[in-house]
Every structure is written in C-alpha cells, then in structure tokens.
N, C-alpha and C positions, 0 to 999 in steps of 0.2 A: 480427533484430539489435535493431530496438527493442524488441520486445517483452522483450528479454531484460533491457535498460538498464531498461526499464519497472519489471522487476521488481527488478533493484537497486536502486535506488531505492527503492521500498515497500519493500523490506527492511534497506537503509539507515539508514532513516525509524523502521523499527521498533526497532532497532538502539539510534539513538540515543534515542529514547524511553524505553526499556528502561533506559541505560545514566542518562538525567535524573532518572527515578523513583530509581536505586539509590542516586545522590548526593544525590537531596533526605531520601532516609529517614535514610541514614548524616549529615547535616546535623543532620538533627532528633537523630540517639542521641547526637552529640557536643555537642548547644547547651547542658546544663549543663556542660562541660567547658568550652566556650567562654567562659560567664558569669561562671565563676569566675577564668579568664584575665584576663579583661575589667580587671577594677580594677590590676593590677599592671601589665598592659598601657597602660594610661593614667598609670599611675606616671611609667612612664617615658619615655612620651612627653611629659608636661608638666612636668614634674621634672627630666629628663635631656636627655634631645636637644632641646627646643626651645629651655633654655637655654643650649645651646651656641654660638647664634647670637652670643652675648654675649661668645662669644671675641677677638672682632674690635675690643675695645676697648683690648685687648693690643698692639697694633700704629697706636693713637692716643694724643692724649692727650684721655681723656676729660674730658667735663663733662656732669656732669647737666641742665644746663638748655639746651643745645644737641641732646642727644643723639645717636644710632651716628652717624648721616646728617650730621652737621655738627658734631661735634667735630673738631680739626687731625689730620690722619695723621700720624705722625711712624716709622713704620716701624718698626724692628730697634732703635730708639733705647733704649726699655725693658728692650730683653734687655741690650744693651751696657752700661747703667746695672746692672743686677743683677747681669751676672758682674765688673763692675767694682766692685762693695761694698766697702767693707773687712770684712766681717762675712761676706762668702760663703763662704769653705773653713770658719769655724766653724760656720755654720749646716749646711753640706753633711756636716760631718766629724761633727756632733752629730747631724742625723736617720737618717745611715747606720750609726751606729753604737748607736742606740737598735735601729731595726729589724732591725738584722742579730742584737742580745740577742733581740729579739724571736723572730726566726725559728729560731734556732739553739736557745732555750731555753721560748721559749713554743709553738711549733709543734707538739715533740715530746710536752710535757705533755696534752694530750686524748687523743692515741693511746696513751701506756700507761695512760692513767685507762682507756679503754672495755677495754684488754685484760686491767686488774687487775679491772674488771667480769666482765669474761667469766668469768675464770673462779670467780666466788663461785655457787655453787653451791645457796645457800637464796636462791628466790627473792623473798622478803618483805625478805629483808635490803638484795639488790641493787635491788630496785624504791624504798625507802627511800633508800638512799646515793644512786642516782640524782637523785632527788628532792632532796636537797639538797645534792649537788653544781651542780645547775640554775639555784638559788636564789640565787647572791649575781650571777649576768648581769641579774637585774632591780631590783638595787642600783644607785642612780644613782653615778657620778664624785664628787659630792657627795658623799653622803653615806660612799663609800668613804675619800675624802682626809680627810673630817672622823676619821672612826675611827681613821685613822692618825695625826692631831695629835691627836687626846686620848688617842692611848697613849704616843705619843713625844716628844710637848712638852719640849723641856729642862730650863722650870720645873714645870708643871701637868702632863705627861703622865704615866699609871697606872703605867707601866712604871717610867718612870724617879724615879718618889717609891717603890716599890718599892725600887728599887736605895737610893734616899738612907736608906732605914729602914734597911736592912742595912749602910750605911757605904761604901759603894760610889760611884765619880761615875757623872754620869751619861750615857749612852749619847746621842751625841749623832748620831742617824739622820738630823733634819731637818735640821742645821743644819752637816754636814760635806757638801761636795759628793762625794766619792767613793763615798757610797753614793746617791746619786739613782736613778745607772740600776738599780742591782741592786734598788732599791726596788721603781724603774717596772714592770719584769717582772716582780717577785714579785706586784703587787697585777693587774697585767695576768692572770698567772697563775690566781690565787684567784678572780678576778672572773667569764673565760671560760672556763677548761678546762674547765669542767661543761658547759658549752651547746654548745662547739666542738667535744665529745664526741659530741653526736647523730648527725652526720653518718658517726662512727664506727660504733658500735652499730648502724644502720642496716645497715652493709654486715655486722656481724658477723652479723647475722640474718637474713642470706640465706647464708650457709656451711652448706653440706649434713651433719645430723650425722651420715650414714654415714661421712663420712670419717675424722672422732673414730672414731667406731666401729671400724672397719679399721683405723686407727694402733692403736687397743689392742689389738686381737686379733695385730696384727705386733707385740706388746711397744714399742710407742714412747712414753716418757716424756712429760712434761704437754711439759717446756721442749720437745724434738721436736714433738709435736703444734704448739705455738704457734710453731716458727720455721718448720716444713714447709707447714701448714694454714694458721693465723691467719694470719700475716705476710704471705703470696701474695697471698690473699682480698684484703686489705686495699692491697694496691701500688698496683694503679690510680688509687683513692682517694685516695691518699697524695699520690699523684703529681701527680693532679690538681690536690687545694689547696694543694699547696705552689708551682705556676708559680702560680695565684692568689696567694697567699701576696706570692710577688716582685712582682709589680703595684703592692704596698702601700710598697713599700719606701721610697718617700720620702712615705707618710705614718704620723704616728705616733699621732695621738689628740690634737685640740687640745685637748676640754675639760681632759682628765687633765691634760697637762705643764702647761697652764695652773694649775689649781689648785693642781700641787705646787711649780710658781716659787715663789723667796723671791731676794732680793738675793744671797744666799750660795752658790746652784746656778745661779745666772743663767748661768753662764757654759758651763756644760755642760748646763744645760736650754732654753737656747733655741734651737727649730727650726725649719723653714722657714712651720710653722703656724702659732705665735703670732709671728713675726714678719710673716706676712699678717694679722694680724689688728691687730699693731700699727700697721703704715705703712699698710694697706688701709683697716679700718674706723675706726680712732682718731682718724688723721691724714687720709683721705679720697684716699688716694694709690689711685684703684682700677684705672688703668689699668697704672700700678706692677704692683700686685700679684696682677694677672691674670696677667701676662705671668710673674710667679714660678710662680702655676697652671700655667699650660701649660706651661713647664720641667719641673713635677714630671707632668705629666700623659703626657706624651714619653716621659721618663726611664723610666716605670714603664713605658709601651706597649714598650720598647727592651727590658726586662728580659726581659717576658714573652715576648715573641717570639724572643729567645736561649734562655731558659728550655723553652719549647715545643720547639725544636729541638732542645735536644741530649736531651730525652725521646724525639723518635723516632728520635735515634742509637741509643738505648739501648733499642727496638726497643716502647716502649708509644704510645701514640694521641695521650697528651697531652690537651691543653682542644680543640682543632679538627683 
C-alpha cells in the first residue's frame, strides 16, 4: 500500500511539473499580449477606479484644505439640495432630450454609413470615402463650432452674406433657440459617424461571402440579401452599443453644448454638464456637484441594466 502512494506521489509530482512548465511557456506566448494590455490596464486603474474613492465627497461638505478625512459629513443633504433646484426638471428635461436626438438620430447614422459602404463595390473608391468620412472625429469641438459661426453668423457669417446678396434675410441658426438641438446632432452627426462606423465595418468583414453568394444563385435582390444577411450579421453588434449607447444618457458632451451656449439657447442648452462646471468649478461648490455626478452616474448604471434585460427577453446576450 505504500508503495503504491509512493508512487502517486512521484507521479503526482510529475504531473504537476508537467502541468507548471505548460503554464510558464503559455505565460511567455501571451507576455506581448499582456504588455500591450498593460498601459490601458493602468488607464484605468489610475484614471477610473482609484478616483472613485473621491465619491465620498458627495455625501460631505467638502473642503480643500481640511480634506476626505475631516471635512463635515453632511449626508443625503446635497442630493436633497439638487433635486430641490429650481433649475432640476429643466436641466433633467434638457439632457434627456438632447440624448435621446442623440440616440434616436445619431446612433442610427454609422450603421447605414458602413452599410452604404458595403455595398460600393470599387474598392479605391470605398477605401477613399472611408478615409474621409474618418476625418472630421479628429477635428477638435473648437474648431468644429468655430466653422459653424463663420458660416452662420447673423452679421459676418458666409452663408448668411450669401442670402443678403440675393436680397434675402438672414437665416438665423445661432441665434433662434429652436434649432440648437437639431444643430447639436447634425454637427454630432458629421463629426462621428465616420469613426463610430469602424466598429461597423468590422463586423461587416467577418460576414461570410458564400452567403452573398447563395442569395444570388436563389435569385435574392441586393435590398434581400442586406435585410436577410447584412442586418443579422450586424444585430448583436447593434445591440450591444446601443445598451452602451443608454449608459450615456444623461451625458451629453460638455465641451460642445458649452461652446455652442449663447444668452439666446441658454435656456434649452443648459445641461447637467455645464451646469457642473458652473457651480462645481467656477463657484468651487465641488461636493455640490459631485453629488450631481453620482446622480447621473446611477441613473445611466439604472438604464443599462434595464436596457441589458429586456435584450435577453428578446433572446440576444447583451453586454454580460
């Protein structure tokens, strides 16, 4: 009987030796894989989660010169102060309804760009148009709102000295509030669909072209082929960044709305963003407007997880 344990043992031994060597070699084929992780993985660990510890300022009232550890606690005091605003159902009523242009108009825009790609057929053309559909996501906010005031300026803008040569008034885009939003997503629009595209294309380029194939030999029309083929391919995808998508929902882009504020949209362009940035950083109100943070930080975590769910009523995987 010992002998036998004996030799489990030694072959145990061997076993696990065997099984140490397999994980140090598979270690070694993954360590550039690993390195390249590395820096993103540090992103957000010193970027993301350790400043989250900072939440806790939300539920004080802070001060810089006391710091976490010995500013006053003041509890649920700050939320009660914020849903008590006089300015909360406009700021709430104005970011959900920016976002919701957003998603409803901007979201759609990338997925018929990549599938009006697909189907161009000279590829010098479509690698081109690519190419500079790309091109204006590394245009700053800057310089996109500037472009916009020197063509739409009331006095000075191109467009609108344009119209006064022809006898015409003049189009007044900046300075009528009721086209603010429709601006916001058009220049939202022009700025990302080309980039927000990639992740399109991507999936379009793992669709197997036997199945083109086979649709045409069964006589199936392009518009068939792309609601039978293309559109499938692409659902998961879809589906995916669109609960991402809702996560975003109560934010909207502070630099943008900032730059395109004027006195005259103030009323429909201030949202929960530049209003953190006014009572937070202008006025120093920061445990304020932490506590607005974490409201929208909630609200979106709330969306997404409704959002997720009724994805696997509807029988796909979802984000988890």
């Amino acid at each position: 009987m010992s002998e036998i344990s004996g030799q489990d043992v030694v072959r145990n031994a061997a076993v696990g030796r065997t099984r140490t060597k397999k994980d140090l070699r598979a270690w070694k084929r993954g360590m550039p894989l690993y390195l390249m992780i590395l820096p993103g993985f540090l992103y957000f660990i010193i970027f993301k989660y350790i400043p989250m510890a900072g939440i806790v300022i939300a539920f004080q009232q802070y001060d810089p010169f006391s710091g976490f550890w010995s500013s006053d606690w003041v509890g649920f005091e700050n939320f009660s102060k914020l849903f008590g605003e006089p300015d909360f159902f406009r700021l709430l009523w104005n970011t959900l309804t920016l976002s919701a242009l957003n998603l409803f108009l901007f979201f759609p825009a990338p997925i018929l760009l990549a599938l009006l790609m697909n189907e161009v057929r000279l590829a010098w053309f479509r690698k081109s148009a690519q190419t500079i559909v790309y091109i204006p996501h590394f245009v700053s906010w800057v310089i996109v709102v500037s472009i916009t005031i020197l063509l739409f300026s009331p006095q000075e803008g191109g467009f609108n000295k344009l119209l006064a040569d022809f006898g015409m008034p003049p189009f007044e885009l900046l300075t009528d509030r009721g086209y603010f939003r429709i601006l916001y997503v058009f220049q939202n629009i022009w700025k990302e669909a080309g980039w927000s595209a990639v992740i399109f294309f991507a999936a379009l380029a793992s669709v197997d072209p036997t199945l083109y194939e086979a649709a045409v030999v069964d006589g199936a029309s392009r518009w068939r082929q792309l609601w039978h083929i293309t559109l499938p391919a692409l659902r998961s995808t879809i589906i995916v960044l669109f609960i991402l998508r809702i996560g975003y929902m109560m934010n909207t882009g502070f630099e943008h709305i900032l730059l395109m504020q004027n006195p005259v949209n103030l009323q429909v362009a201030d949202v929960f963003d530049t209003f953190v940035y006014r009572v937070g950083i202008i006025q120093g109100d920061f445990s304020y407007t932490t506590a607005v943070g974490l409201f929208k930080a909630v609200v979106g975590l709330i969306l997404v997880l409704i959002a997720n769910r009724a994805a696997k009523k509807i029988g796909e995987e979802g984000v988890y």
